[in-house]
N, C-alpha and C positions, 0 to 999 in steps of 0.2 A: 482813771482806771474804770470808773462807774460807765463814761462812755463808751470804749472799748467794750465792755460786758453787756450794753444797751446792741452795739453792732451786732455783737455776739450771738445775743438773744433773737435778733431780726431776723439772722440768719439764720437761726434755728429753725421760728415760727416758717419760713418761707419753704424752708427743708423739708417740714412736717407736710406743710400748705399742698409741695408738690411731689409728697413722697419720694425728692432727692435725696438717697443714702449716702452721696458724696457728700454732700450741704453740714447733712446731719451728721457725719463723723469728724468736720473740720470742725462746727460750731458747737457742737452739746460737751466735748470733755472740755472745754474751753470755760463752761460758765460757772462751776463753782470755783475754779482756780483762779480765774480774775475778780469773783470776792473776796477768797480769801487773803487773797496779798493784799487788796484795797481793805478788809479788813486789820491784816495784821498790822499796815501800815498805821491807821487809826486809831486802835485799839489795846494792838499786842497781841499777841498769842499764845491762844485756850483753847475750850473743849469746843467752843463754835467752830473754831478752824478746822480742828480735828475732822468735826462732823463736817465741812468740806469737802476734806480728805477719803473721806468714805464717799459722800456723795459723787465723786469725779469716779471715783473705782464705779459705783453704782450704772452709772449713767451710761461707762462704757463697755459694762457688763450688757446693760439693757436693750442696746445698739444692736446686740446680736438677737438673731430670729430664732432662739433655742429653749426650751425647758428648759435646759440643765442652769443656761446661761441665766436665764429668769430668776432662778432658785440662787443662784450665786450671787446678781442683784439684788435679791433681796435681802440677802443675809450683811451684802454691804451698807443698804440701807437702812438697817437693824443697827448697824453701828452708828450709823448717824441720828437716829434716835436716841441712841445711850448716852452718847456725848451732849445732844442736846438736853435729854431729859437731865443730864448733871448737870450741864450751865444755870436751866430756868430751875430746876430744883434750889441753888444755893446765891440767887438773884431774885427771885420773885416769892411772890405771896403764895399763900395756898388758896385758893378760890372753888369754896365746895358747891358752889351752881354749874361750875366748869366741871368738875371731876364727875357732878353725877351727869349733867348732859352728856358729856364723851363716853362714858361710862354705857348708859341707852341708846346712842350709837353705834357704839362697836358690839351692844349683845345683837342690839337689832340688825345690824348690817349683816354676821356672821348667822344669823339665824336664818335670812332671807339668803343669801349665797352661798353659804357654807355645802350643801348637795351639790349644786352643783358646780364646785371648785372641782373635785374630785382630790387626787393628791395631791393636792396644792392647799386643802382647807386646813390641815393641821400648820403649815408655813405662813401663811393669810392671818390664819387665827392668832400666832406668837406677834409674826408683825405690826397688826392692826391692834394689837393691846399698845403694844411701846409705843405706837404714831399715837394712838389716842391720850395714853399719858402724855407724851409730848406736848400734845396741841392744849391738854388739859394745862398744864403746868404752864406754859409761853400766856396764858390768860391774865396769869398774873404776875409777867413782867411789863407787859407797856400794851398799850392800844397798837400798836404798830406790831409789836413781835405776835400778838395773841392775833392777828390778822395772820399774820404769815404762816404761822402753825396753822389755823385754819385750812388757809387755803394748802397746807400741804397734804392736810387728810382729803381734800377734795381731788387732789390729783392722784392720789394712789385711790382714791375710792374710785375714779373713773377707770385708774387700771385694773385693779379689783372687777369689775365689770366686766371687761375684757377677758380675765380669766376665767369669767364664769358663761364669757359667752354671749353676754347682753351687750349690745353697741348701740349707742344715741349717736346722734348725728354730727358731724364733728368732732368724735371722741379723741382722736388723737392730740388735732390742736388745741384742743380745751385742755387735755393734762400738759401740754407743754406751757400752754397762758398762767394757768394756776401753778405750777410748779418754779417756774423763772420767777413770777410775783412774789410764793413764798418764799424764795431764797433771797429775794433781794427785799424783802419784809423785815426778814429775822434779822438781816447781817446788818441793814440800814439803821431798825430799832433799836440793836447790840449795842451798836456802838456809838447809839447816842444818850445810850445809860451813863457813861461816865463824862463825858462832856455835861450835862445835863445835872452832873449830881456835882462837876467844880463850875459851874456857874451858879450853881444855887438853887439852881428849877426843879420842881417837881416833872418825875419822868413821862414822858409822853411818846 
């Protein structure tokens, strides 16, 4: 299933690559639903799947070239922080280098963007607290998951950009690289927490 979701992904990046909106509508609802079943297969099914589940709603909200639709993804993707912030909440450490880092980035990010979101900075500012818990809390489940949280605030911090109007070069394929990474960070690291804890090993 991991390959299927590698094709998935290629096609994505090549959709983004070449601004094909066919590409991009066959391959992006496709890639949190072929973790998830490669998770549940693995794992079982939890609050990671869930947040999945939000993520595929997210993703084909996002697809569309609309405010409104934007505001709808995000609120999808608010849900996939919930669920994640429950998983790492009641699996991992509390790590207070992580909460105050993330913490200084999410003031500093919304200080520096926040004008010029416009109506979008009060939606920015809810979401961007939950992804920063998120990515704060996944620090202290495994090196692997605290990667993937990472790099998921990197991918909405570049689309964060975007709503404020600032574009680096490559921004589109950069949030689709870091965003496929994180998802297949989190869900890879997931579920090698219980593997990892009946074999005896400390988590990695």
């Amino acid at each position: 299933m991991l390959m299927v979701f590698a094709v998935a992904a290629g096609l994505e990046l090549v959709g983004v690559a070449l601004d094909n909106a066919v590409l991009q509508w066959v391959a992006k609802p496709l890639l949190a639903p072929l973790l998830a079943i490669w998770l549940v297969r693995r794992h079982g099914f939890d609050a990671v799947v869930v947040a999945l589940g939000f993520a595929t709603a997210g993703d084909v909200a996002l697809l569309i070239d609309d405010e409104r639709a934007f505001l709808v993804g995000m609120v999808f993707f608010l849900g996939t922080q919930a669920c994640l912030i429950s998983a790492f909440a009641r699996r991992g450490r509390r790590r207070r280098w992580a909460l105050a880092g993330y913490a200084v980035l999410w003031a500093t990010a919304n200080a520096v963007l926040g004008e010029r979101l416009g109506d979008l900075r009060v939606p920015v500012l809810v979401y961007s607290l939950a992804l920063s818990v998120m990515a704060a809390l996944a620090a202290g489940v495994s090196r692997r998951v605290a990667a993937g949280g990472a790099l998921f605030l990197v991918s909405d911090f570049l689309i964060g950009l975007g709503a404020a109007e600032i574009t680096v070069p490559g921004q589109d394929l950069l949030v689709m690289v870091t965003y496929i990474s994180a998802l297949a960070l989190i869900v890879t690291g997931w579920a090698r927490l219980d593997r990892a804890a009946n074999l005896g090993k400390p988590k990695s």
